[in-house]
N, C-alpha and C positions, 0 to 999 in steps of 0.2 A: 766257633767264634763267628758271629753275625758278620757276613760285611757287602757291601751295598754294589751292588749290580746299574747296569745302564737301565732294566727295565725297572730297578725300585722309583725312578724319579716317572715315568711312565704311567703304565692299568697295572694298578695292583687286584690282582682276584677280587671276586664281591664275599666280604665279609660280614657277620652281622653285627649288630651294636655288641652285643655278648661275647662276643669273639673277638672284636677287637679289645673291648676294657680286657679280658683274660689275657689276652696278646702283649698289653701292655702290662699289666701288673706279673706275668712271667720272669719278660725283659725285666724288669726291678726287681724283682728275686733272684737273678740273674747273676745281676748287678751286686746287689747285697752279698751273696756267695763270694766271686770274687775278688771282695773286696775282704772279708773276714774269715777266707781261709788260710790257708799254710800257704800256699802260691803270689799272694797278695797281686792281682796283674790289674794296677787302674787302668788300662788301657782298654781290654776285654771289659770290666766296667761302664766305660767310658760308651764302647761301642753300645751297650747293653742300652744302655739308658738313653743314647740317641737314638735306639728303636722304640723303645717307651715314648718316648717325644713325638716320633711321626705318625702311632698307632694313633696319638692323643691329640694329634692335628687331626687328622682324621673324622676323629669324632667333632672334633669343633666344625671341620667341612662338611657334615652332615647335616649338626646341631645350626645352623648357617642356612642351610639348604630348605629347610623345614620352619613350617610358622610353628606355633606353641602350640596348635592340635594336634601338629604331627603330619600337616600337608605340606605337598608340593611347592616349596616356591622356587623361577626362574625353570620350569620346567625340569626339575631334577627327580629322579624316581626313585621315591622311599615310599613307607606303608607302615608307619607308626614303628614299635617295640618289633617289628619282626623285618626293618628295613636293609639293605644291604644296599653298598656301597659301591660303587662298581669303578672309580676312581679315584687317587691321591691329585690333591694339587699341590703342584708345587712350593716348596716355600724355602725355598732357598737361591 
């Protein structure tokens, strides 16, 4: 069961773009399990999918960071389709 630590709000590892979409579309298979097994537990669910959420903030803090060629903007360090992430912002 996923559950969120002092350092999740924090540096989360550098991930890449592909690892994070995998990260999240997991969490929602996750999710969907159990939700349509014999245990039915939306709460584990619940949890599931609020990691899909922050994986997918993520990407938007990236998608943010970056002009439409895939540069730098506000001195933030990516490199196109092979960038990695080196912190979550907050958003909560």
């Amino acid at each position: 069961m996923p559950q969120k630590s002092k350092a999740h709000d924090k540096v989360m590892p550098p991930l890449s773009l592909s690892e994070l979409c995998s990260e999240a579309a997991d969490h929602v298979a996750k999710a969907r399990i159990s939700l349509f097994n014999d245990s039915y537990d939306a709460e584990v669910a619940l949890l599931h999918l609020d990691e899909a959420i922050f994986c997918l903030k993520r990407l938007l803090a990236h998608g943010r960071s970056t002009d439409i060629n895939g540069a730098s903007v506000n001195g933030a360090s990516v490199n196109g389709a092979g960038a990695t992430l080196r912190s979550a912002l907050s958003f909560r």
